[in-house]
N, C-alpha and C positions, 0 to 999 in steps of 0.2 A: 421499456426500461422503467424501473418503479423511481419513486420521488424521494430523491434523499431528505433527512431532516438533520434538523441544525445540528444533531451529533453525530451523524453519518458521514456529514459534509467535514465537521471539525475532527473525526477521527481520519479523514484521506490527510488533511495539512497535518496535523499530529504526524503519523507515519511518515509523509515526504520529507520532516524538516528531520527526523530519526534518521535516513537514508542518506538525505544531504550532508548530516551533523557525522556520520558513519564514513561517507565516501571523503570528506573534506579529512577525517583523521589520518586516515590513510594516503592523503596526495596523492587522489584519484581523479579525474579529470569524467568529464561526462562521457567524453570517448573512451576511456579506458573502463571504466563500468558497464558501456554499450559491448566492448569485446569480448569482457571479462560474463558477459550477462546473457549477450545476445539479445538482448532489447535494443532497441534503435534509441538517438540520442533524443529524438523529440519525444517518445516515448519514455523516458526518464525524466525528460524534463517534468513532463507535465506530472507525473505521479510524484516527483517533487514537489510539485508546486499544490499539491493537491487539489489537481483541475481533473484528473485520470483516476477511475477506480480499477482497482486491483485486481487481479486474479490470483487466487491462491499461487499458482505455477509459476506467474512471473515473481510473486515475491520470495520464492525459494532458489527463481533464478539469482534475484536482485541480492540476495542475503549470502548465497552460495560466491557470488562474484566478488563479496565483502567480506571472505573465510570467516561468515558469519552463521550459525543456526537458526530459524526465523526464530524461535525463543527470545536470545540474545539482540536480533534487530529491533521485535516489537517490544520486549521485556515488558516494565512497569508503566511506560511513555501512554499508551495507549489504552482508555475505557477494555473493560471484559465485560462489560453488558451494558446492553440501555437500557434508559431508564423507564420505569414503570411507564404505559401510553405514550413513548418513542419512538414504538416498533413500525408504525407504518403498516399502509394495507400488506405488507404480503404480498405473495404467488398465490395463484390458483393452481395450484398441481391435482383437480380432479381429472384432467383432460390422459392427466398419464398412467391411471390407475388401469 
């Protein structure tokens, strides 16, 4: 697993507190987002709490559960790039060529 940096780390809390600020509008309960999502509820927690990184999949489940589009979840809340020497080492993807 590569090493998150300090804006890697502050964009997973950014997006949780988006998800939490989204499910809490709706009087949605942890459990009603686990059924509505099919993510488990400690698994939401944590992507709340921004302790869990994402996967593309489950946030279209998580957004889907929230008759939300991920546009409309992640909207403006959330960095579109990092910042210049942010980026961290990388993959090595020569192994798949």
């Amino acid at each position: 697993m590569a090493v998150q940096t300090k804006r890697e780390r502050q964009t997973l809390v950014d997006l949780g507190l988006a998800i939490r600020k989204h499910r809490n509008l709706r009087e949605l309960s942890l459990a009603d987002l686990s059924v509505r999502s099919g993510l488990s509820k400690p698994a939401l927690s944590e992507i709340e709490n921004g302790k869990r990184d994402i996967r593309i999949t489950s946030l279209f489940r998580i957004s889907s559960g929230l008759g939300l589009r991920m546009d409309e979840l992640v909207g403006k809340e959330l960095p579109t790039n990092l910042a210049e020497g942010d980026a961290g080492e990388g993959y090595d993807l020569s192994e798949m060529l």
